[in-house]
C-alpha positions in Angstrom: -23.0 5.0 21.0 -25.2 1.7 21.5 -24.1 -1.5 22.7 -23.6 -2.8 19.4 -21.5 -0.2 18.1 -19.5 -0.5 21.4 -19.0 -4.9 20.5 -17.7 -4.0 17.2 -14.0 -3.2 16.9 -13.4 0.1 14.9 -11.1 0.5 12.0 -8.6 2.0 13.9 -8.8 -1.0 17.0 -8.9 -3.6 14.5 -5.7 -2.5 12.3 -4.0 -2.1 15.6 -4.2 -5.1 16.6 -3.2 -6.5 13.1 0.2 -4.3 13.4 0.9 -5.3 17.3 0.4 -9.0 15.6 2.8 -7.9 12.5 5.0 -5.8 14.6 6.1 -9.0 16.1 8.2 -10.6 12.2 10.6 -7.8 13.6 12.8 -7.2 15.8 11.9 -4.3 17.1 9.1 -2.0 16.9 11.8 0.4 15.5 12.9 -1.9 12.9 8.7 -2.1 12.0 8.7 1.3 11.6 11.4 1.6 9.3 10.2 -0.7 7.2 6.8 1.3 7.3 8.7 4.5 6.3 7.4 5.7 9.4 8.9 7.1 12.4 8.4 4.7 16.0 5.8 7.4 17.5 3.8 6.9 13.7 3.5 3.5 14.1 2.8 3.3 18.1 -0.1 6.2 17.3 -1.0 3.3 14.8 -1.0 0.3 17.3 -3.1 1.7 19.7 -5.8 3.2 17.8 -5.5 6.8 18.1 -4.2 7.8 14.1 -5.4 6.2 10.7 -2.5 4.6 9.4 -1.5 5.6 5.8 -2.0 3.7 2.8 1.9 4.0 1.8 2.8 2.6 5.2 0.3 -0.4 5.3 1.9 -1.1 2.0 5.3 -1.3 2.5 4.7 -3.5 5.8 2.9 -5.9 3.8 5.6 -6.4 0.6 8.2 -6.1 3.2 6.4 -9.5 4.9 4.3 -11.0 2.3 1.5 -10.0 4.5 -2.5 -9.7 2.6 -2.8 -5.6 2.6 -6.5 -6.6 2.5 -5.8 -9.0 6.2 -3.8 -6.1 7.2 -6.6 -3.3 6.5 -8.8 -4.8 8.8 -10.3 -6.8 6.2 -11.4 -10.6 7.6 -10.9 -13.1 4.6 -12.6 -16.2 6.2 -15.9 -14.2 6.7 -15.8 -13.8 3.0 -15.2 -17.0 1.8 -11.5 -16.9 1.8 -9.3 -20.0 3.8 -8.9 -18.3 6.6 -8.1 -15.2 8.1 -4.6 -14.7 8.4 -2.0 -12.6 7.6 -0.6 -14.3 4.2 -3.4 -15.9 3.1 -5.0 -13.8 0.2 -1.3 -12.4 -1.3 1.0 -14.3 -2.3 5.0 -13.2 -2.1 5.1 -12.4 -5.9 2.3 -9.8 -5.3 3.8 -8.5 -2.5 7.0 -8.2 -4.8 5.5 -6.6 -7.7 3.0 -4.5 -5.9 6.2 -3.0 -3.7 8.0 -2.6 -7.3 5.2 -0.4 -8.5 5.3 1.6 -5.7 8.7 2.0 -5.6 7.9 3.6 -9.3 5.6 5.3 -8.8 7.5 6.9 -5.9 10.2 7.8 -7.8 8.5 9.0 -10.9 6.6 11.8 -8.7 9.7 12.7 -7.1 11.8 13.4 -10.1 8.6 15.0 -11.4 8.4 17.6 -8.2 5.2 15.8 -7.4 3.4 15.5 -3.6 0.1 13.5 -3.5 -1.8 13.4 -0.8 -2.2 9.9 0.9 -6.1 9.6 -1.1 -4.4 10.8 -4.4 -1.6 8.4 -3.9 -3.7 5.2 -2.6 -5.7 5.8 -6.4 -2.1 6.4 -8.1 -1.3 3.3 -6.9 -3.9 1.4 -7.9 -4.2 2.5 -11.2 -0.5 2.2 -11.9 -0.8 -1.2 -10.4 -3.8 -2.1 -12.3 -2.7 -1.1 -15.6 1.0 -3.3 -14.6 -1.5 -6.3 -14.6 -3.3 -5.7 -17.2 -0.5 -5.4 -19.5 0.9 -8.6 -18.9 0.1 -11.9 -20.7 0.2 -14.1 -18.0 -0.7 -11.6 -14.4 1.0 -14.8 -12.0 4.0 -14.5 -13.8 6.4 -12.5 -11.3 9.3 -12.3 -14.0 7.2 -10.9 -16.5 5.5 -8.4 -14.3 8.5 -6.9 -12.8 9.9 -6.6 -16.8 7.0 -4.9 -17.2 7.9 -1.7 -14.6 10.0 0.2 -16.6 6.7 0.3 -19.4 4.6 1.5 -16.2 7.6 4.7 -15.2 7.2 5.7 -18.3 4.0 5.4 -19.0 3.4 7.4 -15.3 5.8 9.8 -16.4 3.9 10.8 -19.9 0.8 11.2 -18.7 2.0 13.8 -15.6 4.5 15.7 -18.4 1.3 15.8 -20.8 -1.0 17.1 -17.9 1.4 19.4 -17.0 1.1 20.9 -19.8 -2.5 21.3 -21.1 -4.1 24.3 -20.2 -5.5 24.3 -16.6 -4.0 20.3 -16.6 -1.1 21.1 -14.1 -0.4 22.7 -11.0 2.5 24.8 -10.9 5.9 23.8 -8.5 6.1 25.4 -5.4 
């Protein structure tokens, strides 16, 4: 490893030391795991480097505090032109809200379809399904109508998993 690569903070050092910051909105670090969906060895692994936290995880503590999930992946907003680099500065609360809505749904849907994803498969489902929420809307800023707009998403989620399902080859069977 050179010197440089030994200067710059890793992915797993960096979002660390974004959680240890986070960690302290709570009142524990038990309470920040909870709110993870994550047991308290998950998140200490986490904090001190030595496991990639998972997408679902990052998520949740970011709705649950109105934290940036791009600040909160490692992500450094004032070296790209954003106001600073802070933990609420590039999402707002009604993000936050709606983005922890759609995963909420998209959550469920899986469930009550007998559905695991792997964390990859899951970071793109959530994307998409939060994509196509904002998309949908007239007016994407408008938290009201975006959350109206969830139950469209649940069933649009659900149609396209019941459809795959069934074309030849589409679905994988239950377990």
């Amino acid at each position: 490893m050179s010197e440089k690569d030994k200067a710059v903070p890793s992915f797993r050092t960096e979002v660390g030391n974004r959680l240890r910051e986070l960690e302290k909105r709570f009142k524990n670090r038990a309470e920040a795991a909870s709110a993870a969906g994550v047991a308290k060895s998950t998140l200490q692994s986490w904090i001190e480097g030595k496991a990639d936290p998972s997408f679902e995880g990052l998520s949740r503590l970011a709705a649950k505090t109105g934290t940036s999930l791009d600040w909160l992946a490692g992500r450094n907003l004032g070296d790209i032109g954003g106001e600073e680099s802070s933990p609420s500065s590039s999402t707002s609360g009604i993000q936050a809200e709606v983005f922890k809505e759609v995963s909420r749904a998209v959550a469920r849907v899986h469930k009550e379809e007998g559905i695991k994803l792997p964390p990859d498969a899951l970071s793109d489902e959530l994307t998409r399904a939060y994509n196509a929420l904002i998309e949908r809307a007239e007016d994407a800023g408008d938290r009201d109508e975006l959350l109206s707009l969830v139950p469209w998403l649940e069933a649009r989620l659900r149609k396209r998993l019941r459809e795959a399902r069934a074309a030849p080859g589409g679905g994988k069977r239950r377990a």
